[in-house]
C-alpha positions, -999 to +999 in steps of 0.1 A: -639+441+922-617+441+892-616+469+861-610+460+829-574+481+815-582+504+782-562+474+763-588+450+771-621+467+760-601+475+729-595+443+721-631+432+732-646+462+712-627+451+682-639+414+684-673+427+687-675+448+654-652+422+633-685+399+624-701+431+618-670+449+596-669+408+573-706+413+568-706+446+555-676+432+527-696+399+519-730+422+511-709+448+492-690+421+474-722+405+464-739+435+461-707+445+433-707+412+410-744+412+404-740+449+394-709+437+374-731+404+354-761+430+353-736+453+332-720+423+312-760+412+304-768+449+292-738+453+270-743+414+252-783+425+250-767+461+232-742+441+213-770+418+200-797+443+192-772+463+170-746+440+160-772+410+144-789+435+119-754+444+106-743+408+106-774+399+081-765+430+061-733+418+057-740+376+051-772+388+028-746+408+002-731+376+000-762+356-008-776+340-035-815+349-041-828+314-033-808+316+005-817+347+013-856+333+013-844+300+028-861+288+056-848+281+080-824+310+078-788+304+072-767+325+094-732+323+071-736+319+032-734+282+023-726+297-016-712+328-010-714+349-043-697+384-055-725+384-080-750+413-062-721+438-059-718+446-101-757+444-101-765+465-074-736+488-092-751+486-124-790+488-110-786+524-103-765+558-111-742+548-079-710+570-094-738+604-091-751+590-061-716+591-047-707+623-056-739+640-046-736+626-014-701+636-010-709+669-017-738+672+007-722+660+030-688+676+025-700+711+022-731+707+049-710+689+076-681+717+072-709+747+074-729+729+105-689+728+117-679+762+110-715+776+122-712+759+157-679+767+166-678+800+161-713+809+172-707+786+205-674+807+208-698+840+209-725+824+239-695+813+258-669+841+259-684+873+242-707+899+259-738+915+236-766+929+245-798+903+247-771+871+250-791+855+274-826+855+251-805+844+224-792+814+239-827+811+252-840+807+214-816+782+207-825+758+235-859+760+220-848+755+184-836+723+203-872+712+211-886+718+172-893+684+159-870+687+121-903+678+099-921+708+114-895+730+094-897+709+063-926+727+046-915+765+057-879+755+038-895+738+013-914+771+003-882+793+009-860+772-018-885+772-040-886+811-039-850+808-046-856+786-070-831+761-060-851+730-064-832+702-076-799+719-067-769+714-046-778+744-029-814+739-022-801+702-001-768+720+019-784+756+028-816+743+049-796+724+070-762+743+071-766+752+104-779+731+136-789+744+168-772+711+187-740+723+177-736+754+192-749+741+222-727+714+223-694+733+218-706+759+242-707+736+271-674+720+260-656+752+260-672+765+292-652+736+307-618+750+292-596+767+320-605+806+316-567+814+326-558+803+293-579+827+275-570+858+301-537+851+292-542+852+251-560+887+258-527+899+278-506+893+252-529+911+229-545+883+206-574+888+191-608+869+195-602+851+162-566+846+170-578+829+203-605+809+186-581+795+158-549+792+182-564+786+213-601+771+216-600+750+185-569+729+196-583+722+230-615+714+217-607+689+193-627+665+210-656+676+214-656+693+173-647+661+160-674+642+178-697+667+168-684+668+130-691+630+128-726+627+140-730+656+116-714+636+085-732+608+099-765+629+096-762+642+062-746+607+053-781+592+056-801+618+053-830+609+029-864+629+037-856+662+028-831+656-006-863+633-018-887+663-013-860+689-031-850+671-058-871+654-089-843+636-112-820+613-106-791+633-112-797+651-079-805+617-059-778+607-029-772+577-017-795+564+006-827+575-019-811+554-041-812+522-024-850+532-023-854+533-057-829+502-059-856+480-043-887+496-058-871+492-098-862+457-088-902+448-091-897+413-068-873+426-041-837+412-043-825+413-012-789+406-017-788+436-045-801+455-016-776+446+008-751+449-012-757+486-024-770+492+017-729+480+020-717+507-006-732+532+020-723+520+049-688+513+044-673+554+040-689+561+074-675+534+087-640+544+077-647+581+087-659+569+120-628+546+123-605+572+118-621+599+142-627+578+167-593+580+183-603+618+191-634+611+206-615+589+232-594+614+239-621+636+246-636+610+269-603+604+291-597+643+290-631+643+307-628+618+327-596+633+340-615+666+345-642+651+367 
């Protein structure tokens, strides 16, 4: 009777389990490029969905009246025209428009700003009494739908009487409970050494808000700050309910009343202004958008 040496039902063991071992790779190999064209379908679906409505914004500025009705539809401008950008200009105030909506937005983006990162700085490093309820109400200002408090704001400026001001549009709004929540998770991430230190060498908690959580937080405020100036950007709802002349009107009420004066709707007027609004966002969002990448890989290095 012979026994097998320890090398031989090694080698035997090993033979065994390599079918097994090149199965496993083929199914996870197959399993990972029908995950990977599943992703690449998702993002062309995304791409499609957002990009096309953009695309016929952007062809229909450039059309003449009698293309944009064509039928069939023509996807690049066969006469491409200049022509709607002076009308839509001209159609409408758009020099006030511009400047009402720079100063919403200027002045209620830096308050939402200034509001949530200093009040997330309070939940996430200060001790007061009742902290804990507080942070409780603002998860539930979270959940209140923004058209319940239209009526209850729209009461209170009137008492004020700031209707039809600047001031009756930025103070409603100057302060949003997403932001503080936001930054407060972001800065509960930060490394608390950092902050231990600051209060060692004696810094204040402004001084370690301005010198210390601000810069590492850049991120996360900038992202913020651009949803926000994205938000009061196209905010339209609650400046048509405050305000009654067109000196007050921002920008995106006056596309609406860019298509309702035009009687028969011209489209490539309306394009054309919708491009006058687009474009600064664009720019804004093209400039901070080198921050919010940052933030991403800092996170991603984090995790």
């Amino acid at each position: 009777m012979t026994t097998s040496s320890p090398e031989v039902l090694r080698e035997t063991t090993q033979e065994l389990q390599r079918p097994a071992a090149t199965s496993i790779t083929w199914v996870g190999h197959r399993h990972g490029l029908v995950g990977r064209i599943a992703a690449y379908v998702g993002l062309v679906l995304c791409v499609l969905l957002i990009g096309l409505p953009v695309y016929w914004m952007i062809t229909g500025a450039f059309k003449t009246p009698q293309e944009v009705y064509a039928i069939p539809p023509t996807w690049i401008p066969l006469q491409p025209t200049l022509a709607n950008f002076p009308k839509a200009w001209n159609s409408a105030p758009f020099e006030r428009y511009y400047l009402n909506s720079l100063i919403v937005t200027i002045f209620g983006s830096g308050f939402e700003v200034f509001f949530a990162v200093t009040s997330a700085y309070a939940f996430a490093f200060l001790r007061f009494p009742g902290k804990s309820f507080v942070f409780l109400l603002l998860l539930a200002a979270l959940m209140v739908p923004a058209q319940v408090t239209i009526l209850p704001n729209y009461l209170t400026v009137a008492r004020f009487g700031w209707i039809n001001t600047y001031q009756g549009i930025i103070i409603p709004g100057a302060s949003v409970a997403y932001g503080a929540f936001l930054l407060r998770q972001y800065y509960r991430t930060l490394p608390r050494e950092i902050m231990d230190a600051a209060h060692v060498d004696g810094a204040s908690h402004l001084r370690i808000l301005l010198s210390v959580v601000t810069p590492l937080s850049k991120p996360a405020i900038v992202s913020f700050a651009l949803l926000s100036i994205v938000a009061k950007w196209n905010e339209f709802l609650w400046p048509l309910i405050v305000t009654n002349t067109k000196d007050m009107r921002v920008l995106p009420i006056g596309i609406y009343w860019l298509m309702v004066e035009e009687g028969t709707i011209d489209w490539g007027v309306v394009m054309a202004g919708t491009l006058f609004v687009v474009l600064p966002v664009l720019i804004v969002f093209l400039y901070a958008q080198r921050y919010i990448v940052d933030g991403i890989a800092a996170g991603a290095v984090k995790g």
